[in-house]
C-alpha positions as CSV (number, residue, x, y, z in Angstrom):
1,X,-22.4,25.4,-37.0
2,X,-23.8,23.4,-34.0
3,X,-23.2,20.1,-32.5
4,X,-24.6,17.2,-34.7
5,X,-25.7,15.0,-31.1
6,X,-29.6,15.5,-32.2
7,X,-28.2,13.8,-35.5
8,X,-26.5,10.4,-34.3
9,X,-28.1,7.3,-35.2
10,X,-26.8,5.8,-31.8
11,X,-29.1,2.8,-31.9
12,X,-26.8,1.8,-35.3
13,X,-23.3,2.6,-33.2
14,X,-21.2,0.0,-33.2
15,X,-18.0,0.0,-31.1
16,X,-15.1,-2.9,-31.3
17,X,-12.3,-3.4,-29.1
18,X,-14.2,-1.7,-26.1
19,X,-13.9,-3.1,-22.7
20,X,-17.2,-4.5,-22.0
21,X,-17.4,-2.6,-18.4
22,X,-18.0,0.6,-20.3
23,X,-20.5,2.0,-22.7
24,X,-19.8,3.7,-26.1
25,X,-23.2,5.3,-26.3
26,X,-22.3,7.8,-23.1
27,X,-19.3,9.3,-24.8
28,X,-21.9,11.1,-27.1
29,X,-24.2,12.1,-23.7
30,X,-24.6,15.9,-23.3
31,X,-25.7,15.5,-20.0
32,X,-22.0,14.6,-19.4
33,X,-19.1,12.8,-19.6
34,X,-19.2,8.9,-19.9
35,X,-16.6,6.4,-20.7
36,X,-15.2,4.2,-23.2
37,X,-11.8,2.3,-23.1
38,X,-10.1,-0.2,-24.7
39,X,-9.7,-4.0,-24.0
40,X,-6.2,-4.1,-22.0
41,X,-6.5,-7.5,-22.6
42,X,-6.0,-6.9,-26.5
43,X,-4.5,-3.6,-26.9
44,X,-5.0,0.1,-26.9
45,X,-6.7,0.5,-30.6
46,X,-10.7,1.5,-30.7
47,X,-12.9,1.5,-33.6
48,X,-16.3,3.1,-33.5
49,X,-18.7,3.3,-36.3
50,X,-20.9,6.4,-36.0
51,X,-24.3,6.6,-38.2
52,X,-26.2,9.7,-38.7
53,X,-29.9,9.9,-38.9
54,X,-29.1,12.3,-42.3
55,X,-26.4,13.5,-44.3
56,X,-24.3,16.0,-42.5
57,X,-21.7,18.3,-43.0
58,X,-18.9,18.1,-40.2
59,X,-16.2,20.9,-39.8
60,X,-14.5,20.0,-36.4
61,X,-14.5,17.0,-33.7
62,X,-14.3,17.4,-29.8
63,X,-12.9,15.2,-27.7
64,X,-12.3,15.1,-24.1
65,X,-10.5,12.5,-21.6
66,X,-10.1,14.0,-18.8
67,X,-10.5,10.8,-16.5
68,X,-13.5,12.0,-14.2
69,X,-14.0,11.0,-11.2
70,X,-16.4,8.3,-10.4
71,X,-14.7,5.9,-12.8
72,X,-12.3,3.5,-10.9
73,X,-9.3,2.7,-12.6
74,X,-8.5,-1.1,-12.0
75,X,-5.6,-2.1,-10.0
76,X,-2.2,-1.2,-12.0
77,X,-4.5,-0.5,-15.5
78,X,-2.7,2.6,-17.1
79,X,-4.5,4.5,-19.8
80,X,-4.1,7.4,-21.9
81,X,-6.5,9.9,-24.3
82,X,-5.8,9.1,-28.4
83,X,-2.8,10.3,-30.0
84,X,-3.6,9.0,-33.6
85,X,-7.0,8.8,-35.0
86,X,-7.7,8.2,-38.6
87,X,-11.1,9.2,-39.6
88,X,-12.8,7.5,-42.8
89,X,-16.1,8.6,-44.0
90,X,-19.0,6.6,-45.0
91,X,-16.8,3.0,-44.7
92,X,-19.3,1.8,-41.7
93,X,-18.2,-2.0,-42.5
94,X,-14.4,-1.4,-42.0
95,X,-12.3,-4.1,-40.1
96,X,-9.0,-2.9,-37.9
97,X,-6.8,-4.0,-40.8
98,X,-8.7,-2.2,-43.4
99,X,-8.5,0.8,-41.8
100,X,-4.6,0.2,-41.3
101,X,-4.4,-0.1,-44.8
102,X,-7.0,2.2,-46.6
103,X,-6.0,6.1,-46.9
104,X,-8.7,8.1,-44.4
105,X,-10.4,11.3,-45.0
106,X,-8.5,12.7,-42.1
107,X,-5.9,11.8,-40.0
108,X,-5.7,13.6,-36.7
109,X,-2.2,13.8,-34.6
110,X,-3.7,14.6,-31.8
111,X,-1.4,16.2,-28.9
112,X,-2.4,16.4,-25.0
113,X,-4.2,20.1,-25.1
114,X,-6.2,18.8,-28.2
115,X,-8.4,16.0,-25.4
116,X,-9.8,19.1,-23.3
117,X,-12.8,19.6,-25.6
118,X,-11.6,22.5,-27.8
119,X,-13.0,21.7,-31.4
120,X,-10.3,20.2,-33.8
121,X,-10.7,21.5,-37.4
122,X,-11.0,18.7,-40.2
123,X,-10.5,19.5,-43.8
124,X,-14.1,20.5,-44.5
125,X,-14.1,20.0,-47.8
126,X,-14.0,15.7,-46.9
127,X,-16.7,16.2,-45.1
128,X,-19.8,17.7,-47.0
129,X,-22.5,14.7,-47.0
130,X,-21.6,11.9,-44.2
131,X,-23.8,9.4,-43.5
132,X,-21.5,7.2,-41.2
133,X,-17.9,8.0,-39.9
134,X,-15.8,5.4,-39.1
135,X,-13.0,6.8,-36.0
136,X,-10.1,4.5,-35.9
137,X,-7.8,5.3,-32.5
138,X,-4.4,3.9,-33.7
139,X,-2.2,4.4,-30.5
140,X,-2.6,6.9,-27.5
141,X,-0.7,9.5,-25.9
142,X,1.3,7.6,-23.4
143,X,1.5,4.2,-25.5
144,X,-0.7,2.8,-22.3
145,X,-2.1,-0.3,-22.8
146,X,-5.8,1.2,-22.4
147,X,-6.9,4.3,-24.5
148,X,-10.2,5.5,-22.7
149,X,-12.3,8.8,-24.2
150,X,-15.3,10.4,-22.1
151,X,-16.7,12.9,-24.7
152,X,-16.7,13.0,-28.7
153,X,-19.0,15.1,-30.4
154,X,-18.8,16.7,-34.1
155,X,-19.3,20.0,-35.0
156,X,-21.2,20.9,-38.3
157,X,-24.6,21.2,-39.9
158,X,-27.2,18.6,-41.0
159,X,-28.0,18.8,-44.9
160,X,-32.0,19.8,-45.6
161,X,-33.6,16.8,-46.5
162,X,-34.5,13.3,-45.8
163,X,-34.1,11.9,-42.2
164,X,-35.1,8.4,-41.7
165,X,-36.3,8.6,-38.0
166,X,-39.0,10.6,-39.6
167,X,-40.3,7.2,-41.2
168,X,-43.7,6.1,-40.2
169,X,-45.5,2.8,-41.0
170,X,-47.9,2.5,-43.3
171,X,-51.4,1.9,-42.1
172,X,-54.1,0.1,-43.5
């Protein structure tokens, strides 16, 4: 088992609630941490759809919010790492109710040692041939009004097969 970075489609991720002063592409960076956080002017929920380039089969997620520095934090903006994160597999058009409503693959209950970047074991057997994950962060840890992540990556194995940035055009 490896991390599936090499296999993210992240021209296809798609990120809603985000504030727009952060990127959700450089949570998924190996070079290092990034940042993404929620709009404090709507509330502390995040949903990220997350393509991969082939299927995959995903045993454990990483997160880690550990605030580094060289972010400021604005004026009197408190924020906190996820405490509730459902996880629904290959539902990459899911809207914020839907995924209040619909029963994920996973639900993580996430407490404060789980957002240092040890791996957090999913029920494998959801999670054999993803093409797209959808991560819905319900609430955070301190019920902040901004829920902010620097790293997520997935542990797991691509399935032998197909990948689609393998696609050439035809020539005449």
């Amino acid at each position: 088992m490896s991390d599936l970075a090499g296999q993210l489609d992240k021209k296809g991720l798609n990120v809603l609630n985000s504030d727009e002063s952060t990127n959700g592409a450089s949570i998924f960076e190996p070079a290092g941490p990034g940042l993404l956080k929620s709009d404090s002017d709507v509330d502390e929920q995040l949903l990220l759809v997350i393509p991969f380039m082939e299927g995959v089969k995903i045993r454990g997620v990483k997160l880690l919010c550990n605030d580094p520095e060289g972010y400021e934090q604005k004026e009197g903006e408190e924020r906190s790492g996820p405490k509730t994160v459902k996880i629904f597999v290959d539902c990459p058009n899911y809207t914020f109710d839907e995924c209040s409503e619909h029963k994920p693959a996973h639900v993580l209950e996430l407490k404060p040692e789980h957002l240092d970047g040890q791996e957090v074991k999913l029920k494998f057997v959801k999670f054999q041939n993803v093409h797209s994950l959808t991560i819905f962060v319900e609430d955070n840890q301190g019920g902040t009004p901004v829920t902010y992540i620097n790293s997520l990556s997935f542990v797991g194995v691509p399935i032998a097969g197909f990948n689609v940035a393998n696609i050439k055009p035809i020539e005449k």
